[in-house]
C-alpha positions as a Markdown table, in Angstrom:
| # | Residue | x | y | z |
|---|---|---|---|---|
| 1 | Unk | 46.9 | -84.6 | -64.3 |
| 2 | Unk | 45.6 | -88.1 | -65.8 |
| 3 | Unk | 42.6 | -89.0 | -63.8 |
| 4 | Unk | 41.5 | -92.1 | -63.2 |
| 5 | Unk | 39.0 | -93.8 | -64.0 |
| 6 | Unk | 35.6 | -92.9 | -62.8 |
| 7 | Unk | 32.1 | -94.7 | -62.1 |
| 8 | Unk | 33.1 | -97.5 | -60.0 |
| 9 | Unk | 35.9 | -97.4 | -57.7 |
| 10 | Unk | 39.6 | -98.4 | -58.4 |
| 11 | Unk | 40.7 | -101.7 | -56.9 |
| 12 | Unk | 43.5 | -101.6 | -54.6 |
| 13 | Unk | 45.2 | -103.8 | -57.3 |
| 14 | Unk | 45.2 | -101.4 | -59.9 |
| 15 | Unk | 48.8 | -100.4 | -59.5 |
| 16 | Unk | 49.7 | -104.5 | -60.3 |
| 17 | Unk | 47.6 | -104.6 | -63.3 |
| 18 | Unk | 49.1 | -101.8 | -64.7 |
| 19 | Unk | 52.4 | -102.3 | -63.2 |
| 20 | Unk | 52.3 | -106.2 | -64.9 |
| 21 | Unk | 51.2 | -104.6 | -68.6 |
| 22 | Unk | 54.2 | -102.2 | -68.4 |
| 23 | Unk | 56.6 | -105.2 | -67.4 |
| 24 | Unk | 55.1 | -107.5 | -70.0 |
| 25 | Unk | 54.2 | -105.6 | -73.0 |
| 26 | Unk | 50.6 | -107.1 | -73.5 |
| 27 | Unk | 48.6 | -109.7 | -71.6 |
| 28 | Unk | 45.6 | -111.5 | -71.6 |
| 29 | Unk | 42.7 | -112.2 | -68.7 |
| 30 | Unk | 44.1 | -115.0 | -68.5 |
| 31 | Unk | 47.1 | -114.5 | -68.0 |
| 32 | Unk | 46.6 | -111.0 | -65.5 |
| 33 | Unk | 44.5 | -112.5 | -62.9 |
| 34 | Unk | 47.1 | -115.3 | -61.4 |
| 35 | Unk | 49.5 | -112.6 | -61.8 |
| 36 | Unk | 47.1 | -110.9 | -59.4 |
| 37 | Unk | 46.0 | -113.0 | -57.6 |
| 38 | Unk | 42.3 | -112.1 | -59.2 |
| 39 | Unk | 39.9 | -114.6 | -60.8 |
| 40 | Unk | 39.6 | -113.3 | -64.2 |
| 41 | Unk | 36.0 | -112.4 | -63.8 |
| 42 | Unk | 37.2 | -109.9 | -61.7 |
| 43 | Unk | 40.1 | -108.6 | -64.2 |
| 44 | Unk | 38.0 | -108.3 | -66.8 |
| 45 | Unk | 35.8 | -105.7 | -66.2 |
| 46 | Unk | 38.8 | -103.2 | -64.9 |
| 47 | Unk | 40.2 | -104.0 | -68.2 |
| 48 | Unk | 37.4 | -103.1 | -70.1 |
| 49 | Unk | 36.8 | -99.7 | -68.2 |
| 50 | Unk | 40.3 | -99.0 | -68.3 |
| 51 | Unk | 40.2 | -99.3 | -71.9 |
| 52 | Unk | 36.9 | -97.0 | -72.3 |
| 53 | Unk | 38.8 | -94.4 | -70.5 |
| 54 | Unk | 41.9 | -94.5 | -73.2 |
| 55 | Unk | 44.0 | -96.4 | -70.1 |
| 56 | Unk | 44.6 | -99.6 | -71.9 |
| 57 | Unk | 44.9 | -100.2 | -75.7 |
| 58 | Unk | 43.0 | -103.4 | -76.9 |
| 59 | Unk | 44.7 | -105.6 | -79.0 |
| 60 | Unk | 43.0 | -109.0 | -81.5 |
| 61 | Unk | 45.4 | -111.0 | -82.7 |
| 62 | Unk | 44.6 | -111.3 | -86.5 |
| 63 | Unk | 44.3 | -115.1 | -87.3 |
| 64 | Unk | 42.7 | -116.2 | -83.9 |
| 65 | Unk | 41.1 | -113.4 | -82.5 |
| 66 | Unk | 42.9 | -113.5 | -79.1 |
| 67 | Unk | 42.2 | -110.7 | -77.7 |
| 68 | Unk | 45.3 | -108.8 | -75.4 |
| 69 | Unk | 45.5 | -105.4 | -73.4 |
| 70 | Unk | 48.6 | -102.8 | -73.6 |
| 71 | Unk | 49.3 | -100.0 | -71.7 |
| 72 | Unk | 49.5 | -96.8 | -73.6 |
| 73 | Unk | 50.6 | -93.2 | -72.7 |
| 74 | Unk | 47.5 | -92.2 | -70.7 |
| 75 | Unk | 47.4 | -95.5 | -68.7 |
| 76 | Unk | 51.4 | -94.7 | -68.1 |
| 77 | Unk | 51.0 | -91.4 | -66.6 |
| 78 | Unk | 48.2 | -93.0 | -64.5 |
| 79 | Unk | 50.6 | -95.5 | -62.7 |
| 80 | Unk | 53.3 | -93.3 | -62.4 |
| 81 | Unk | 50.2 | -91.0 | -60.6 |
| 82 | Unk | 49.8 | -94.2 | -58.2 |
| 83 | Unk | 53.0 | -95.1 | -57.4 |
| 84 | Unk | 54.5 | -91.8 | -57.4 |
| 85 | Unk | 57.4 | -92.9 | -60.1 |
| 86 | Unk | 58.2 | -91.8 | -63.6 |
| 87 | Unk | 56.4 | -92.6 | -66.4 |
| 88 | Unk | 57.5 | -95.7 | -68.1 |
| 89 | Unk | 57.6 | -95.3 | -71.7 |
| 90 | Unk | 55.3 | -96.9 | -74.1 |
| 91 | Unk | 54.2 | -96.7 | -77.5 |
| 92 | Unk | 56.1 | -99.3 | -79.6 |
| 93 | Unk | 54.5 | -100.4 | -82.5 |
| 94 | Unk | 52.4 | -103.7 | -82.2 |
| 95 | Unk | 51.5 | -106.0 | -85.1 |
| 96 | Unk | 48.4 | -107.8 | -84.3 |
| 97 | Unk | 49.5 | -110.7 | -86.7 |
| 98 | Unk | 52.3 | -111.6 | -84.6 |
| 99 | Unk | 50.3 | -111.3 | -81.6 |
| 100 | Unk | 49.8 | -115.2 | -80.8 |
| 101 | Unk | 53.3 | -115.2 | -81.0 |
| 102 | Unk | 53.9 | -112.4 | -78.3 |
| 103 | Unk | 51.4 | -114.6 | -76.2 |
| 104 | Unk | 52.7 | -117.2 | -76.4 |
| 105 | Unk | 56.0 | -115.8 | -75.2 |
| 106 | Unk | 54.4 | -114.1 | -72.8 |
| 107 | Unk | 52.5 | -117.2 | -71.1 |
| 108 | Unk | 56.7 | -118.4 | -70.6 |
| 109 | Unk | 57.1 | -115.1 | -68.9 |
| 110 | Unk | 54.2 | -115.6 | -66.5 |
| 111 | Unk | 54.3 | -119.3 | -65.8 |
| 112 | Unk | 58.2 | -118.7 | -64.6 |
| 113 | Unk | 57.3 | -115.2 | -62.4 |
| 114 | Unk | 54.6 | -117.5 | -61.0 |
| 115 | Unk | 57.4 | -120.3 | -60.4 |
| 116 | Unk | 59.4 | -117.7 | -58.7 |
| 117 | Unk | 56.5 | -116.1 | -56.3 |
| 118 | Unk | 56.0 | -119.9 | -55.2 |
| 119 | Unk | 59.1 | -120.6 | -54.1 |
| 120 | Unk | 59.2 | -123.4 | -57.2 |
| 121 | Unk | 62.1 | -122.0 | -58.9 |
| 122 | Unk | 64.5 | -118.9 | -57.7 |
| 123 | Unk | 64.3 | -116.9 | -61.8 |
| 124 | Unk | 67.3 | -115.2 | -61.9 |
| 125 | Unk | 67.2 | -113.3 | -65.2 |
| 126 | Unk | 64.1 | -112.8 | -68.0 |
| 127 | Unk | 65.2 | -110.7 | -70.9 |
| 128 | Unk | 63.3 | -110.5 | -74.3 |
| 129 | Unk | 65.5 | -107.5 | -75.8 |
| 130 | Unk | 66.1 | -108.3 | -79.2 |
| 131 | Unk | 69.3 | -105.9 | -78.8 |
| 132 | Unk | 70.4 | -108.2 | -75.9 |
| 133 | Unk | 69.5 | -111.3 | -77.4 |
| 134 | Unk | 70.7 | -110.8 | -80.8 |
| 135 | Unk | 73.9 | -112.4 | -82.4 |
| 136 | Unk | 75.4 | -114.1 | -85.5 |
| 137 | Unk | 77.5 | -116.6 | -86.5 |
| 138 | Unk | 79.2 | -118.4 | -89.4 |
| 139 | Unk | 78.0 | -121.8 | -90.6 |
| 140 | Unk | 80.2 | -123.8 | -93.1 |
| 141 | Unk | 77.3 | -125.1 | -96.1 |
| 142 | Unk | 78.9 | -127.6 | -98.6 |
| 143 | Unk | 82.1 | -125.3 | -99.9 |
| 144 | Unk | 80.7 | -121.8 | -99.0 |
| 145 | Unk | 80.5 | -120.1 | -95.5 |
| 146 | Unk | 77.2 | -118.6 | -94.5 |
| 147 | Unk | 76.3 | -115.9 | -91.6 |
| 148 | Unk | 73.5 | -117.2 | -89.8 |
| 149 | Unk | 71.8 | -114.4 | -87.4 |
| 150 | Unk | 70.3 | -116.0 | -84.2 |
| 151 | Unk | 67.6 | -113.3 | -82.7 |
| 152 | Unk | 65.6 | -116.2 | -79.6 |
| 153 | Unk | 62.4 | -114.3 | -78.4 |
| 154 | Unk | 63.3 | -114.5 | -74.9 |
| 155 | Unk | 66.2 | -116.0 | -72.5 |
| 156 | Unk | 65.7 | -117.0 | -68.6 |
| 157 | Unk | 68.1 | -117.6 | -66.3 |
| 158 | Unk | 67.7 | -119.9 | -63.7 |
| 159 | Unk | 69.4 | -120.8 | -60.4 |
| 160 | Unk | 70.5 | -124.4 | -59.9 |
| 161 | Unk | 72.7 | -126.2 | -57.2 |
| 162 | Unk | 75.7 | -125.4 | -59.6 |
| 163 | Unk | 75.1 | -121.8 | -60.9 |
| 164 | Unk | 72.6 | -120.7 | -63.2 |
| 165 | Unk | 71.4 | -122.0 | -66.1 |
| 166 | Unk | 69.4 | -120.7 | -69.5 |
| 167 | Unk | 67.3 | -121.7 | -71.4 |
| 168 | Unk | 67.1 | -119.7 | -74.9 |
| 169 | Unk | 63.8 | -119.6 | -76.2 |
| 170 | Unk | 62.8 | -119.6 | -79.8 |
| 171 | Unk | 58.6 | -119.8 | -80.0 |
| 172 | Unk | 57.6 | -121.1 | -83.3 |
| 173 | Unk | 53.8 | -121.1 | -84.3 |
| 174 | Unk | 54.6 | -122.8 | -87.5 |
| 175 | Unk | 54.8 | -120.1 | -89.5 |
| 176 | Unk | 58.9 | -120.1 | -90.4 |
| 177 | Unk | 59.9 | -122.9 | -92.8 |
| 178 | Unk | 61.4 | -126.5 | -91.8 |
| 179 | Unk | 64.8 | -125.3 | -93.7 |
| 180 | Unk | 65.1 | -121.8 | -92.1 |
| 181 | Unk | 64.3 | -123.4 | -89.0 |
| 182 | Unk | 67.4 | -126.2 | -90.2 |
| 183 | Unk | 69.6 | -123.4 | -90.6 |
| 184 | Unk | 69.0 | -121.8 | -87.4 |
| 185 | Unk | 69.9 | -124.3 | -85.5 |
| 186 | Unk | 73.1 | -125.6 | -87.6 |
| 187 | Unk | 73.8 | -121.7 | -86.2 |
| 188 | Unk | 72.9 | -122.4 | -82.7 |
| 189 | Unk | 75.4 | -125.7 | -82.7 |
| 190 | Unk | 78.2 | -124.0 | -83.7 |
| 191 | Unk | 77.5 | -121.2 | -81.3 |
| 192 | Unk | 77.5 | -123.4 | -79.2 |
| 193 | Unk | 80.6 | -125.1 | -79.5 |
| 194 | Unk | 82.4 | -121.6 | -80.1 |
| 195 | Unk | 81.6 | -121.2 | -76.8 |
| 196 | Unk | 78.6 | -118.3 | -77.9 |
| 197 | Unk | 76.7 | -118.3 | -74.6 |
| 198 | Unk | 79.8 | -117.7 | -72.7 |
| 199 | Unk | 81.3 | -114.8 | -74.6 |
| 200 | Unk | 77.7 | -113.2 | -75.2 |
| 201 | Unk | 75.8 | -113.6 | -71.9 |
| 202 | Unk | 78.4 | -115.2 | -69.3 |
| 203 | Unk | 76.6 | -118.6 | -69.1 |
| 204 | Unk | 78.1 | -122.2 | -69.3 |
| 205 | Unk | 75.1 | -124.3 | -69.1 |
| 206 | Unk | 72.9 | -122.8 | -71.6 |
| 207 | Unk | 70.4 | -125.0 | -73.6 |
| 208 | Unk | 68.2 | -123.5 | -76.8 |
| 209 | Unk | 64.3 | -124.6 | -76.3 |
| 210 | Unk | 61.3 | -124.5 | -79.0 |
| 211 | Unk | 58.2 | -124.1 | -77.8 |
| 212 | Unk | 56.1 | -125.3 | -81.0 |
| 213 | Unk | 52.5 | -124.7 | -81.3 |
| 214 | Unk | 51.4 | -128.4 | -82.0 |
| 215 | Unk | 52.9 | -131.9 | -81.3 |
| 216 | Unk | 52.6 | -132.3 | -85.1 |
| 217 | Unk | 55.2 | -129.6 | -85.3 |
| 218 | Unk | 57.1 | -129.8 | -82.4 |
| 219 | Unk | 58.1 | -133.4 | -84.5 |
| 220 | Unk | 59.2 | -132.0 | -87.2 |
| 221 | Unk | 61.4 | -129.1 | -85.7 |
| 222 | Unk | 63.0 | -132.1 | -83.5 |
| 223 | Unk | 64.1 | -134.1 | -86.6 |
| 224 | Unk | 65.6 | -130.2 | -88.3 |
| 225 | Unk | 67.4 | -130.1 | -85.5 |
| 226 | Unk | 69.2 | -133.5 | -85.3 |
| 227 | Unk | 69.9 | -133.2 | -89.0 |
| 228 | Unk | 71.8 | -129.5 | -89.0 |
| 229 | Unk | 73.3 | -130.5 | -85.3 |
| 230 | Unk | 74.3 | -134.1 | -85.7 |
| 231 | Unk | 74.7 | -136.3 | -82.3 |
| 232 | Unk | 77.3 | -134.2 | -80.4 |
| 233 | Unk | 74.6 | -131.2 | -80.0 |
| 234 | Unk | 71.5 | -133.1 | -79.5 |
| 235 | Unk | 71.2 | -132.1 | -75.5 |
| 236 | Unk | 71.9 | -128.9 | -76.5 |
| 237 | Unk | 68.2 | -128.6 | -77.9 |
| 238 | Unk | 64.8 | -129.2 | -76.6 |
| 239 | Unk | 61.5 | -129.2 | -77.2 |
| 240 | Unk | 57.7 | -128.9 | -76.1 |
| 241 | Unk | 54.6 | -127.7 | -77.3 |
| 242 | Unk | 52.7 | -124.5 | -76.1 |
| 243 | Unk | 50.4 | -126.6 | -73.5 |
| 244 | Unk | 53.0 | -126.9 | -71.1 |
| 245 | Unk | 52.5 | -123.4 | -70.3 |
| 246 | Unk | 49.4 | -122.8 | -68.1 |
| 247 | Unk | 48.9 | -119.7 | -65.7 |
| 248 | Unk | 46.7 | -121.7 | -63.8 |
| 249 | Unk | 48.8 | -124.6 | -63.4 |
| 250 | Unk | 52.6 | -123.3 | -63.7 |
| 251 | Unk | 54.0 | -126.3 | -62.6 |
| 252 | Unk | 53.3 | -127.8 | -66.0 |
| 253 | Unk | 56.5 | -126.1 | -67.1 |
| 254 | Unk | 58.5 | -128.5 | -64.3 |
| 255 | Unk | 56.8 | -132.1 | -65.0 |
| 256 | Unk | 58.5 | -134.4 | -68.0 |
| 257 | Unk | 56.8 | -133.2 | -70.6 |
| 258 | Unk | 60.2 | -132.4 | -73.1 |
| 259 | Unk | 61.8 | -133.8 | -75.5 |
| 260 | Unk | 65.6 | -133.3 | -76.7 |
| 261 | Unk | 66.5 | -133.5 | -80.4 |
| 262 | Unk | 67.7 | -137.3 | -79.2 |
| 263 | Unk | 65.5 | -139.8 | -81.9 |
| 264 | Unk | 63.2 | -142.2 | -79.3 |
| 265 | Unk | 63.8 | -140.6 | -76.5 |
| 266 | Unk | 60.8 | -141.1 | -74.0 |
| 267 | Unk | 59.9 | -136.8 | -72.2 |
| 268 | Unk | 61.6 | -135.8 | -69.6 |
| 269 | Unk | 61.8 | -132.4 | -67.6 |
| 270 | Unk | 63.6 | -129.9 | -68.5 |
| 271 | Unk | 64.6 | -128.3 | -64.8 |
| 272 | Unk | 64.8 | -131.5 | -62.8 |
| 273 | Unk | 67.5 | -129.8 | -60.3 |
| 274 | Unk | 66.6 | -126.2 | -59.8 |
| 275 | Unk | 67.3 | -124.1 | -57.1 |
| 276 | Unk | 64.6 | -122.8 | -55.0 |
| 277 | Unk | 65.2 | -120.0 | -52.9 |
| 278 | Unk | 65.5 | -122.2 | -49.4 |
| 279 | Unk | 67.9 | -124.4 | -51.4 |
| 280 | Unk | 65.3 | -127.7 | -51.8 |
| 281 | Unk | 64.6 | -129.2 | -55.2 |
| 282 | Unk | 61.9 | -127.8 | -57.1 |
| 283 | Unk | 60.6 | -131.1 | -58.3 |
């Protein structure tokens, strides 16, 4: 039997924290404690224990240093101990030079299950399988055909007046080129108009957003995409910058701050009519 961890007694939240590492893969403080409810000050310290007692697996991003936490095999048999289910399996690799980039994601993940506990937004769906997400498509180049995969990092679904909507997520930290980046989304326009998110997730209203790590590049991944898209796609894609997601402001994610691939084109929001679950307008 796994036992927990000693010294100082558990907090009644310990179940969440390690529930919320399981859901999420890895997290930061920062992004634990408003899951919790906790000031991060308080998280911390659990963390660290957790991880002196081979709970928790402490991750450092290699260019920034970021630090995250993952639950490992120990820490799984430990909350299946506390809530009295199976253990949920962990142990995927994790490459701490992508790990801004899982982060980053994950801050999207967090901001909209804060949305959601609020009463902001009603999130229907969150899915970040790359076996679920993954598909393909042929792009006509000058006189030759090319197969363009399209793998987003995550997709949420989100429920509207009308019926759900998506919003495909690609996060780019500026480390793919401008003309891979053209080429992916020439592949997500003529997805698109072969009717891709219908056949290959049962969604009309579907639009592809780029979370970029800087306005600087957030510019330049706007123009790609109104080249390799042309004018008939440009609502189809949309952009922002990493700020926008804040776990201690959520709401960030519903004010105008997005752009489409539309030249001059002052912000806007991206979720002006969702759902909430009492039926008003989130914002």
């Amino acid at each position: 039997m796994t036992q927990p961890p000693l010294l100082a007694p558990d907090p009644p939240w310990l179940p969440e924290l390690l529930g919320a590492l399981a859901e999420h893969d890895c997290l930061a403080v920062h992004q634990l404690a408003p899951l919790l409810g906790r000031l991060p000050e308080d998280v911390a310290p659990i963390l660290d224990r957790l991880a002196r007692d081979r709970h928790v697996q402490v991750l450092e991003a290699a260019a920034t240093r970021s630090k995250a936490y993952a639950l490992n095999v120990r820490g799984a048999r430990l909350l299946a101990e506390l809530t009295g289910e199976e253990p949920v399996p962990v142990g995927r690799t994790r490459s701490t030079a992508i790990l801004d980039h899982e982060l980053v994601k994950n801050d999207l993940a967090v901001v909209l299950q804060l949305l959601d506990a609020m009463g902001r937004i009603e999130l229907l769906r969150w899915e970040t399988s790359r076996d679920v997400l993954a598909d393909a498509v042929h792009v006509i180049r000058g006189k030759r055909t090319e197969r363009v995969a399209l793998v987003a990092d995550g997709l949420a679904v989100i429920a509207t007046p009308t019926g759900p909507t998506a919003l495909l997520v690609e996060i780019d930290m500026g480390t793919v080129s401008l003309s891979r980046m053209t080429t992916k989304y020439a592949g997500y326009a003529a997805w698109w108009k072969a009717k891709g998110p219908e056949r290959r997730f049962g969604l009309r209203s579907l639009r592809v957003l780029t979370i970029a790590k800087h306005e600087a590049r957030m510019v330049r991944l706007r123009a790609a995409a109104a080249e390799a898209a042309g004018t008939e796609a440009h609502g189809l894609f949309w952009f922002a910058t990493a700020d926008v997601l804040d776990a201690d402001a959520p709401e960030k994610l519903l004010a105008p701050r997005f752009w489409t691939a539309k030249p001059d084109m002052d912000s806007t929001s991206i979720l002006p009519n969702v759902a909430t679950p009492d039926g008003a307008p989130a914002a």
